[in-house]
C-alpha positions, -999 to 999 in steps of 0.1 A, spaced: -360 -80 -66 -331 -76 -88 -293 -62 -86 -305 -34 -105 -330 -20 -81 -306 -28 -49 -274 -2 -75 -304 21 -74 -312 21 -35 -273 22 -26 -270 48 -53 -296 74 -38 -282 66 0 -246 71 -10 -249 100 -38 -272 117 -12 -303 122 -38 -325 104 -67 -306 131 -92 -270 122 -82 -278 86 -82 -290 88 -115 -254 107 -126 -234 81 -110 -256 52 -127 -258 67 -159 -296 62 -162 -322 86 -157 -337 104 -128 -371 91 -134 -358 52 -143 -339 51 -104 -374 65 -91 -394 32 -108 -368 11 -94 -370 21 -60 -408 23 -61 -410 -18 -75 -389 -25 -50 -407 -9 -23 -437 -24 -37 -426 -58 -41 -412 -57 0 -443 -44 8 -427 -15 28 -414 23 25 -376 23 24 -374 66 24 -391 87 42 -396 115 17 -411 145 34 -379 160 39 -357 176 14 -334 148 7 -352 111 9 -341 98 39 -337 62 52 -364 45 74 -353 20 97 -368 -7 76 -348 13 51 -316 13 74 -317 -24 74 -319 -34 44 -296 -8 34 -273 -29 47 -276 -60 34 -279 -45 -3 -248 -37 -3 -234 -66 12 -254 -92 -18 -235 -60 -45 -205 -69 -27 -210 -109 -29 -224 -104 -68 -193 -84 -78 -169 -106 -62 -188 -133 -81 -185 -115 -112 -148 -105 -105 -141 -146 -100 -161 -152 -131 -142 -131 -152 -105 -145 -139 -120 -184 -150 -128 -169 -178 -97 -151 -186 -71 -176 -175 -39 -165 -170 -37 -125 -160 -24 -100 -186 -3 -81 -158 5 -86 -126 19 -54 -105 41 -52 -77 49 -25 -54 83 -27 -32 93 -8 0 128 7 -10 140 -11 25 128 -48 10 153 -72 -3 151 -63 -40 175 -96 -50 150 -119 -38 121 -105 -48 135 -104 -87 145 -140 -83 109 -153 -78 97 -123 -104 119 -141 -129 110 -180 -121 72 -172 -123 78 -152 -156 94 -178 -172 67 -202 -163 38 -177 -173 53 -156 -201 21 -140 -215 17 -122 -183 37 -91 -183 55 -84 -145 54 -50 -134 75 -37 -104 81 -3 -89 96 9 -59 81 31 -33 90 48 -2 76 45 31 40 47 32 41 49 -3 43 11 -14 8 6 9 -7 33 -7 -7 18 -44 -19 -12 -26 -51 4 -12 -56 23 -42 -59 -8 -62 -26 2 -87 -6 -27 -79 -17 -61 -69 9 -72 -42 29 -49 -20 57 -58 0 67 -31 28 68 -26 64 41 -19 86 32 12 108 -1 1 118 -34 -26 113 -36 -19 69 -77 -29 70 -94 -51 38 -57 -68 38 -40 -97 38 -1 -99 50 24 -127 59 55 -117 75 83 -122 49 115 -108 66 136 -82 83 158 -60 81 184 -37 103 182 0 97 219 12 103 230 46 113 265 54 91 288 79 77 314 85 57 351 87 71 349 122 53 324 132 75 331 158 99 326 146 126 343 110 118 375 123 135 354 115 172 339 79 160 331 60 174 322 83 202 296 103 181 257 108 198 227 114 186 230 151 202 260 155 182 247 150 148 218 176 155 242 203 138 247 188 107 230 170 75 207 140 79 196 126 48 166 117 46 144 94 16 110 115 6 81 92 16 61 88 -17 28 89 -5 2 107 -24 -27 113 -5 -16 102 27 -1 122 58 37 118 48 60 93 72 91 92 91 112 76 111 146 77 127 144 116 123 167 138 142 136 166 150 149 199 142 181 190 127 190 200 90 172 176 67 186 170 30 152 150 13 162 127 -17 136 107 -41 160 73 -33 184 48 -8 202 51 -38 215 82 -42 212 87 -1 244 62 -2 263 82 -25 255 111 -3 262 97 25 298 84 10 305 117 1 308 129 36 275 157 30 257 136 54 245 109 75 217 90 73 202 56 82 203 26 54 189 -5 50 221 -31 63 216 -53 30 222 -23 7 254 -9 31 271 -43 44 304 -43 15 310 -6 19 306 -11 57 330 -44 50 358 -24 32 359 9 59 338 36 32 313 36 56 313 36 94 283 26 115 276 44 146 265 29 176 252 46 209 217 45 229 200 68 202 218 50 172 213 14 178 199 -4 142 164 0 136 146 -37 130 122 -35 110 97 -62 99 85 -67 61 56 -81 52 39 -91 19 6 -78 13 -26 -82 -8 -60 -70 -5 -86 -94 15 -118 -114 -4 -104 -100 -38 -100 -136 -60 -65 -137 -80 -51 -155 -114 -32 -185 -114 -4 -163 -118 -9 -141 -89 -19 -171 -67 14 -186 -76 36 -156 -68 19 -152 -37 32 -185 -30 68 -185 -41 75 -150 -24 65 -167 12 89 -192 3 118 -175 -8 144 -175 18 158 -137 27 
């Protein structure tokens, strides 16, 4: 039995067909047939039933379906731990940030660990909402720190920090001449801005949305402050990036049942059973220690 045949087995299950497996393997149709026919022979059992149009599994078949792909599994991550003793120290190591994460911090510990390991390039890039998770999960960035909506599955997370979501506005905005007696009903009629969740190929996020109210989207918490200053709107903000113009009156935070602060957790996550660099390990480490 060898890794080869068990690519070929997974390959005809999963591609649906002997011809599609041998696309995706890049060998030929009649090479994935010998495979699966020495390994049948050398288990001494039929794994496809082939009198119907497309081979189908037997139960033997079913079985050790299964545990084919879990020895692939165990041999890639053995090949993928391999390669990173062999390697040494990564090349790159990429980062995505939640725009509501404590940037200051995270740059401080970006910086120590660079200095220490300054072949490896750093790569950071800021993402919105269910964004940051995203690149995670599609394997573009190695660490993601964000918050969580729900259970993220194949990862691993450690609670790093939180942080207050604070409803404010501009003494310019219209409605500034009632605060602090301003509700949620009364902000229905005008602007909330709003940050454009920068998922891809996920069902976009929200939350804190006034439903049905006037909605200007932006790309960043950025330029949703200077809208915000301007009087053109209102809008939730992270309290780190608001505290000194909250401090010195150009912003006024609203209060009320609807309009408390939002906590929100952050976590930092990874993805499970894949093997990391000394670098990576190292950053892993240092970002759970920083203090937020």
């Amino acid at each position: 039995m060898t890794l080869e045949q068990l690519r070929a087995l997974c390959a005809v299950v999963e591609k649906g067909g002997f011809h599609a497996a041998s696309v995706s393997l890049f060998r030929s149709q009649s090479a994935i047939s010998i495979a699966i026919k020495n390994l049948e022979r050398e288990l001494g059992l039929s794994l496809f039933d082939r009198k119907a149009y497309r081979p189908a599994l037997t139960a033997e078949g079913q079985v050790l379906y299964g545990k084919a792909k879990s020895i692939l599994s165990r041999s890639e991550e053995l090949s993928s731990i391999a390669s990173h003793f062999a390697q040494g120290e990564e090349t790159e190591i990429s980062i995505a940030l939640g725009a509501i994460a404590p940037v200051e911090q995270v740059i401080d510990v970006i910086k120590q660990v660079s200095e220490a390991a300054p072949a490896t390039r750093m790569s950071l890039q800021i993402e919105n909402m269910g964004g940051t998770l995203e690149r995670l999960l599609e394997k573009d960035v190695d660490f993601a720190i964000a918050e969580r909506f729900m259970p993220v599955p194949h990862t691993e997370e450690v609670r790093l920090t939180s942080t207050e979501m604070v409803s404010v506005i501009s003494p310019d905005f219209p409605l500034a001449t009632h605060y602090p007696a301003i509700t949620e009903s009364d902000l229905e009629q005008y602007v909330q801005v709003v940050v454009r969740d920068t998922s891809r190929n996920q069902p976009k996020r929200s939350a804190g949305i006034i439903e049905g109210a006037h909605q200007w989207l932006v790309n960043d918490f950025d330029m949703k402050k200077r809208m915000i200053i301007s009087g053109a709107g209102w809008g939730r903000m992270p309290y780190h990036r608001v505290h000194e113009e909250l401090a010195d009156g150009r912003l006024l935070a609203l209060s009320g049942k609807e309009l408390e602060p939002l906590k929100i957790d952050i976590y930092l996550f990874r993805r499970s059973n894949e093997p990391m660099g000394p670098v990576g390990e190292r950053l892993w480490q240092l970002l759970q220690q920083c203090e937020y």
